[in-house]
C-alpha positions, 0 to 999 in steps of 0.5 A: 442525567436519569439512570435509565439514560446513562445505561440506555445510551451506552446500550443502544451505541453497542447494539447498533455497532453489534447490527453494523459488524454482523451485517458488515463481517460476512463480506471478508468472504466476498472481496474478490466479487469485487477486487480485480488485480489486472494492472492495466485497470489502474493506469490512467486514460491517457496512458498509451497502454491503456488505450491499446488495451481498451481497443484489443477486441476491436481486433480480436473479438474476445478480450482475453489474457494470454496464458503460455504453456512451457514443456521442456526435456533435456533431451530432444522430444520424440515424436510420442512425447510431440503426440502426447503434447498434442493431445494435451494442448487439445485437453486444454482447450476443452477447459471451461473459459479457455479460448482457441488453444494453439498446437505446440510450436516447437523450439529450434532446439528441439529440446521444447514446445510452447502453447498458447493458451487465451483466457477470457478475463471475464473468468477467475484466472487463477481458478482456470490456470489451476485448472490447467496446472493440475491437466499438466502435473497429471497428463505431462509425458514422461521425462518432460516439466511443464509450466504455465506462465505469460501474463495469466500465469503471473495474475494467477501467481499474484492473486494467489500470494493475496490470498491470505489477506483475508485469514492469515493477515487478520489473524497475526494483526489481531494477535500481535494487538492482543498480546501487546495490550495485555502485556501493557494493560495486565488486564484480560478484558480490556484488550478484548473492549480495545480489539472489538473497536478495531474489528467492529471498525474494520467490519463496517469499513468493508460493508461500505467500501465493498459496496462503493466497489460494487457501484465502480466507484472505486476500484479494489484490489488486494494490496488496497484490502491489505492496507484497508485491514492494516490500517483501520486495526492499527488507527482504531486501536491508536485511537482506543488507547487514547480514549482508555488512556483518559477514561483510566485517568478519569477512573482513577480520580474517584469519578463514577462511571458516567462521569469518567466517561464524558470527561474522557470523550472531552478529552479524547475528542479533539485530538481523535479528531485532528489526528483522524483528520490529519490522516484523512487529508493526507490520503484524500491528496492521493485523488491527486495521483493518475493512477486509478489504485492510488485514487482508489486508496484515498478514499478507501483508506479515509473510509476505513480511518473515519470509522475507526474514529467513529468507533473509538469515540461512541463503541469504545465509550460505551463499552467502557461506560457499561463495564466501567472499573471492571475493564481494568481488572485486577489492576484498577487504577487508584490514581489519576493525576500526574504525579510528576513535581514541578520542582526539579529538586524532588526526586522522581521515579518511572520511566516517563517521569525520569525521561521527563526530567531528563529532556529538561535537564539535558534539552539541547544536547538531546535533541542535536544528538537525537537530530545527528543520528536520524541524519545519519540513518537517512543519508542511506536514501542514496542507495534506495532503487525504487524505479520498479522491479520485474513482474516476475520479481513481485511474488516472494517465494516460489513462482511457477510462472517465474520458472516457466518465464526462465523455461521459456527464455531458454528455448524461445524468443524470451518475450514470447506469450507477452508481445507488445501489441502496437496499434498502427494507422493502415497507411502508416503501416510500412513506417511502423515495420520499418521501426520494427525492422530496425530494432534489435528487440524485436524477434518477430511481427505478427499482423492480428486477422480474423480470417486466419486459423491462428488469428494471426498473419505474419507481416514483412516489408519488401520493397517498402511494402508490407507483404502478409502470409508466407512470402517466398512460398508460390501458393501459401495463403495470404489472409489479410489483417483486420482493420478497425478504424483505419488501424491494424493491430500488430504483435511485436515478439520481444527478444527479452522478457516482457518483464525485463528492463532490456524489454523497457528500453525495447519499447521506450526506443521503440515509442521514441522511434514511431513519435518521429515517423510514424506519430499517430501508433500507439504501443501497449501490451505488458511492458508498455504497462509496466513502463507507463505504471511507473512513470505515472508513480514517479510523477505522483510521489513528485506531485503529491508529498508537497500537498500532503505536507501543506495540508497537514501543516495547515491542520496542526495550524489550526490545532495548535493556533500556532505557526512555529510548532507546526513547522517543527513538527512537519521537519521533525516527520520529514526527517523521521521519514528520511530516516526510515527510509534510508535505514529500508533501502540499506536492509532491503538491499543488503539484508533481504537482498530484494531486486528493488522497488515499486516506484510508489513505495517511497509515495505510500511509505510517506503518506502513512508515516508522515500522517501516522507520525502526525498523528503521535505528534499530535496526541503529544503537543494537544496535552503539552497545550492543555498542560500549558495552560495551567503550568507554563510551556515549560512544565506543560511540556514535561507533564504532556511528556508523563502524561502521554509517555505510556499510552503513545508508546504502546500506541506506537507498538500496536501500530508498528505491529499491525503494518509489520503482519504485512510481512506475512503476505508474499507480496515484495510491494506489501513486505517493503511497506510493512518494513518502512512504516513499521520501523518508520513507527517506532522511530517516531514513537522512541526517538522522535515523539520521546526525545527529539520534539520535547527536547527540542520544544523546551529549549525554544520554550514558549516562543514555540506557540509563536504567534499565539495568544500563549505566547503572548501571555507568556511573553507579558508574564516574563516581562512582567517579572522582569520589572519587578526584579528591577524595581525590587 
């Protein structure tokens, strides 16, 4: 090839991805046009919640988000401080976005007052709660605390622990990358080539995916953007060090820089692709899921891994074919073949190259001691609580809205500011109160009207009948309820925390209740869609891990053109996974002492570990293949072992890094994933890719490639000297 080409090329690959990142990198700025946190978005159509929700203006006229105002004293209120609570709830309302404020509702203790404050959704909640807090911290009477919580106040405390995904999130992925490459590479310029990959990746992933969201074609919200960063850094950097991996060696031999890197993009390519794949297919089975966030990472996510794939097989080439030896200063590599002898006799030194031996000395007590212990680690599944966790129980750390939420149990009916709100058909409506009547969680009802200065009537049933107004009172006003199709909406105060698992069972009993008397209602509001988040999750994680499994074990079948080593290694992920995740449950239980987890933790803590962990698998078993060819399955094995031994491990250590800087957002759902695949990583990285498949693959020997071509090749070789011995 001319010169001009071999430099042109290159130089045109990196000028387009340079074009691609600087027109992609100012997005960071922008996500929250397009990122919304509301929970009810994510629920599927079907879902009760989710359809009361989409009906709520049918009856209010406003979609809106209630916020509640809590301003408590130890001592009762005086009629000053009642005043100046007055005045502040009218300031309130004078805030821009903010609806109909009510006045202050006291207590029966007289110790504290409740507001109710509407946001319209259409506004940046937690600018407008801010807003709010800081009217409060400066007009609050003496002697008085005030919160803001209800449903706006923990969106707003949501949104905020997010915030850092942008900056903080980034800046330790990228650092904790960086120092590891050096510290492997001793080399100050190969990290930056490596973290230039990930970064130009990650930059036109969010272009693309920013872009997607802004059509709705997907739906973004922060805990997809964290994962979106996290995993196209790690992914990018995993598939950069393979690549380096092979230019080093290609390097190494002699071969001149263009040389060096065809025959590194030959040898990089293959296992790129499947292991890219590989995850791609696992996360494309989220479109499995009911549940609109999960779909939305799916693609997302696959998004971001096909150009990290992208990146590490034309930007990092590139790179490297212009800088050539110079990336590796001052440590230049003078060698490029394996030097690991085939005769066990020869002594041997480096870490890899003893490890090697000793797997192929010791096989089968390796790996049934390396089996035994993840057993052992897994058996902690038992004490895994994943059946969700309060709303108020999501933001690690302080929580205003958490405080007002005790604040507010303290005074009031607890469920206050967060009803469940209950869609009920006008003739079936004396059946329905009947049902509220009778349960315990219930404080009180409310019917929503239009024509009443609260837009609320309370609603009682005497003598079978729903009665609305002030019953009891001669000449108190009787405003009816507004009906929209046959239907009135009723809001149900509960006696419990919206978020609370009393307030679950309150309206679980309750829906069970109506499908017998009164079928047609329907329940929604925050803990119907708390309830209807999770058992959609549960229903998920049921459904999709068997797929997500099939599909990859179909993927390795090709791969490897066997049956018998993919099997294994989807057992050997499985049981990694097990590990990992029973290890998570002791410390998040008796470490962190966390109050549980989201349902889809298990379900997102699988797909990236069992992709993820493929994915080193993969790099392994590929050169273990090409090795065999040449030397045999059971040399291959030990010379794919030496081969690959460097590289995964710091593969594993940058990944492992980069879901661990999760942990720096304040988010419980975020910090137990950043735990469960960052361990779950570096399992697989000592324990299971080092020691427990090449083990386990040299004793099976070459029926492990059972029923290739390999394997029958192997097979005749073997009988083949078989008969020679005989006949000698």
């Amino acid at each position: 090839m001319p010169r001009w080409l071999r430099i042109g090329i290159p130089a045109l690959l990196v000028l387009v991805w340079l074009v691609g990142g600087s027109v992609g990198g100012p997005y960071f700025g922008r996500v929250d046009e397009v990122a919304t946190n509301d929970q009810s978005s994510f629920l599927p159509a079907s879902a009760d919640a989710t359809q009361v929700s989409e009906r709520l203006t049918d009856f209010t006229g406003a979609d809106e988000i209630p916020a509640v105002v809590v301003a408590a004293s130890a001592d009762p209120l005086d009629p000053s401080q009642l005043a100046a609570l007055s005045e502040l709830a009218t300031a309130i309302g004078e805030i821009a976005d903010v609806g109909e404020v009510s006045p202050p509702i006291p207590s029966e203790d007289g110790l504290a007052v409740q507001v109710f404050v509407p946001i319209d959704t259409s506004a940046e909640v937690r600018d407008v709660v801010e807003d709010i807090r800081a009217l409060i911290a400066d007009d609050v009477p003496s002697g008085v605390d005030a919160w803001v919580t209800g449903p706006a106040g923990f969106t707003a405390d949501l949104v905020k622990g997010f915030l850092g995904i942008d900056g903080l999130l980034l800046i330790v992925a990228l650092a904790a990358v960086f120092v590891i490459l050096v510290v492997v590479y001793r080399s100050p310029l190969l990290p930056i080539l490596v973290l230039l990959t990930s970064v130009f990746a990650l930059c036109v992933a969010l272009l693309t995916v920013w872009w997607l969201a802004k059509a709705e074609v997907v739906v973004l919200n922060g805990q997809v953007q964290g994962i979106l960063f996290i995993l196209v850094i790690g992914a990018a950097t995993d598939y950069a060090l393979l690549y380096t991996a092979r230019y080093r060696e290609a390097i190494g031999s002699g071969a001149t820089r263009w040389d060096a890197t065809v025959r590194a993009w030959k040898g990089a390519v293959e296992p790129i692709l499947a292991s890219g794949g590989t995850v791609i297919a696992g996360l494309l089975c989220l479109l499995l899921s009911d549940l609109a966030s999960n779909k939305a990472l799916g693609p997302i996510a696959s998004i971001g891994i096909a150009f990290s794939m992208l990146s590490a097989l034309t930007f990092l080439p590139a790179l490297l074919a212009l800088v050539g030896r110079a990336a590796f200063w001052p440590f230049v590599p003078r060698t490029g073949a394996i030097d690991f002898p085939d005769d066990p006799s020869v002594p041997v030194s480096g870490l890899w190259p003893r490890l090697a031996r000793f797997v192929a000395r010791r096989a089968r007590p390796v790996w049934i001691v390396s089996t035994v212990v993840l057993v052992a680690g897994a058996a902690g599944v038992l004490q895994l609580n994943a059946d969700g966790v309060p709303a108020s129980d999501l933001v690690l750390g302080a929580s205003e809205a958490r405080d007002g939420q005790v604040a507010l149990g303290e005074h009031f009916p607890a469920g206050s500011g967060s009803p469940a709100s209950i869609i009920v058909p006008e003739d079936r409506l004396a059946d329905a109160l009947a049902v509220l009547d009778d349960s315990p969680g219930i404080s009180s009802v409310a019917a929503v009207a239009a024509d009443s200065p609260t837009g609320q009537v309370a609603v009682t049933l005497e003598n079978g009948e729903p009665v609305f107004g002030s019953p009891g009172r001669p000449g108190a006003p009787a405003a009816g309820p507004t009906v929209s199709d046959g239907e009135v909406l009723l809001s149900a105060t509960l006696t419990d925390p919206a978020d609370s698992f009393a307030a679950e069972r309150t309206v679980r009993d309750l829906r069970d209740a109506f499908a017998e008397r009164a079928p047609d209602v329907l329940v929604g509001g925050t803990t119907a869609t708390d309830i209807d988040t999770n058992d959609t999750s549960i229903r998920d994680r049921t459904v999709i891990i068997p797929v997500i499994l099939g599909v990859i074990l179909l993927i390795l079948m090709m791969l490897l053109r066997s049956v018998l080593a993919p099997v294994l290694l989807i057992l050997s992920t499985i049981l990694s996974f097990g590990t990992a995740l029973g290890v998570s449950a002791l410390v998040f239980t008796h470490v962190f002492d966390f109050p549980g987890g989201d349902p889809a933790v298990p379900l997102y803590g699988f797909v990236f570990l069992v992709a993820l962990g493929v994915d080193y698998n993969i790099f392994l078993m590929s050169r273990v293949r090409e090795e065999t060819l040449a030397h045999g399955t059971r040399r291959g094995i030990a010379r794919g072992l030496v081969a690959t031994g460097g590289v995964i491990t710091s593969a594993g250590l940058v990944l492992a890094a980069t879901f661990a800087a999760l942990g720096v957002i304040p988010i419980l759902f975020l910090a137990q994933i950043a735990f469960i695949v960052a361990f779950g990583v570096l399992l697989d990285t000592f324990v299971v890719r080092s020691l427990l498949v090449p083990a386990l693959a040299h004793d099976i020997g070459p029926a492990i490639w059972w029923p290739s071509r390999q394997w029958r090749r192997e097979r005749e070789a073997r009988r083949a000297a078989a008969r020679r011995t005989l006949d000698a």
